[in-house]
C-alpha positions in Angstrom: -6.3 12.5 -7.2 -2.7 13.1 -5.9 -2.2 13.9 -2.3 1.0 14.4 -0.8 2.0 12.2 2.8 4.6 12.6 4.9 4.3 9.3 6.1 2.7 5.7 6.0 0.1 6.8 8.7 -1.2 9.5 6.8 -1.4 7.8 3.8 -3.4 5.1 5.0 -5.5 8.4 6.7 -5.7 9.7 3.4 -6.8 6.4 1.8 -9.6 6.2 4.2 -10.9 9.7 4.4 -11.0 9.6 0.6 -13.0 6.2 0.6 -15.5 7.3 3.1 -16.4 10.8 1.1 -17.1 7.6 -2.0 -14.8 9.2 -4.5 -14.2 6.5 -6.2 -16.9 4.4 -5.8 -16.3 0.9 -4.0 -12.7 -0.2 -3.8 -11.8 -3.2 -6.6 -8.1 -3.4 -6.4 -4.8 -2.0 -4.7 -1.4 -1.4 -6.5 0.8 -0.1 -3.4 4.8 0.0 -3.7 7.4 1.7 -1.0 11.2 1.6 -1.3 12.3 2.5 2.3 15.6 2.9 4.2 18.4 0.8 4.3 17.3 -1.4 6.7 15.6 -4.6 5.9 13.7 -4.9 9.1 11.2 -2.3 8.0 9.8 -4.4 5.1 7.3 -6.9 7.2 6.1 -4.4 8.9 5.2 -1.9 6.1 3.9 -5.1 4.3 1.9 -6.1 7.1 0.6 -2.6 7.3 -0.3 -1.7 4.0 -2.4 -5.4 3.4 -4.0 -4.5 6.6 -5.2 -1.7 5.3 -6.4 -3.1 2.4 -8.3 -5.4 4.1 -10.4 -2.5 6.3 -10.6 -0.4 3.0 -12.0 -3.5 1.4 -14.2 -4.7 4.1 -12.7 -8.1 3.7 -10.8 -11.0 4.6 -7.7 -12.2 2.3 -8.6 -15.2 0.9 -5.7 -16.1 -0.8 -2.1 -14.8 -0.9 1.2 -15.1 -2.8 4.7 -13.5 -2.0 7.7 -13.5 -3.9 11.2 -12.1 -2.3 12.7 -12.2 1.2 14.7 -9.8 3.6 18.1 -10.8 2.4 17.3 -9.3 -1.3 15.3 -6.6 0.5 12.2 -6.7 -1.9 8.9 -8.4 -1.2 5.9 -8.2 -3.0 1.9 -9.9 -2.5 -0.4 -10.7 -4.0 -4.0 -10.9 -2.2 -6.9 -12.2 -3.2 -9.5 -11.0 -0.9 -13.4 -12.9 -0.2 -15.3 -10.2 -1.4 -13.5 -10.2 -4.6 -10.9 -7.5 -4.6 -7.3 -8.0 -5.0 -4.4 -6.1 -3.6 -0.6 -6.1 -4.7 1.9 -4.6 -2.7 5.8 -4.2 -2.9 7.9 -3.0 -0.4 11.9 -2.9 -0.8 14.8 -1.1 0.9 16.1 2.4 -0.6 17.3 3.0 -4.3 17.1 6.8 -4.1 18.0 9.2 -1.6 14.5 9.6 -0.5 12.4 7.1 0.4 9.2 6.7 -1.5 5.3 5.7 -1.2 3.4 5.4 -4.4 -0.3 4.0 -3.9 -3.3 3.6 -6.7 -6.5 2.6 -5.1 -9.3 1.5 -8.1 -12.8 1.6 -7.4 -15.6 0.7 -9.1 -15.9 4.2 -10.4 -12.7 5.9 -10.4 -9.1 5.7 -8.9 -7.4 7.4 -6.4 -3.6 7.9 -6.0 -1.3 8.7 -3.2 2.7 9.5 -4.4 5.0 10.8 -2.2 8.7 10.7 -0.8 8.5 9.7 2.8 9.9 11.9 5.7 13.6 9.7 6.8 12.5 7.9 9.6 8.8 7.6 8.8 
């Protein structure tokens, strides 16, 4: 499934309206990456939001968690290993391309769905 976002709140929206009409069965495993403005401040919090989400779309608690990268090379990325089993990894860096982007594969335990989209400047 490909839906198009115009911004990190509607994608985690999406995410969720697609999980509770169980279109891809119970939710295993999270491949999320972003590539945002310029500014390095906006990682954490993108970060934070997107493992957040993960956890309420897995109905679980991390468990365990591993990061690699830091604001001064602008690219972070987890790993989570959540209690109920699933695992979540998620990359967040500053631009590369003149539009900032959102690309999100959610697998379940019988099927996948993905969100890809440039995100709105300022979003």
């Amino acid at each position: 499934m490909l839906a198009t976002m115009d911004s990190w709140s509607g994608l985690g929206r999406a995410g969720a309206a697609a999980l509770a009409q169980n279109r891809s069965g119970a939710p295993v495993s999270l491949r999320a990456h972003f590539r945002l403005s310029a500014d390095h401040g906006r990682l954490l919090p993108l970060l934070e939001a997107a493992l957040a989400a993960a956890g309420s779309w897995f109905a679980s608690a991390p468990s365990r968690a591993y990061a690699l990268g830091d604001l001064r090379t602008g690219e972070i990325t987890a790993l989570v290993n959540y209690a109920g089993g699933q695992t979540a990894l998620v990359s967040v860096g500053v631009l590369l391309d003149p539009l900032p982007l959102a690309d999100l594969l959610l697998i379940g335990n019988h099927g996948t769905l993905r969100f890809q989209e440039p995100l709105a400047p300022g979003d």
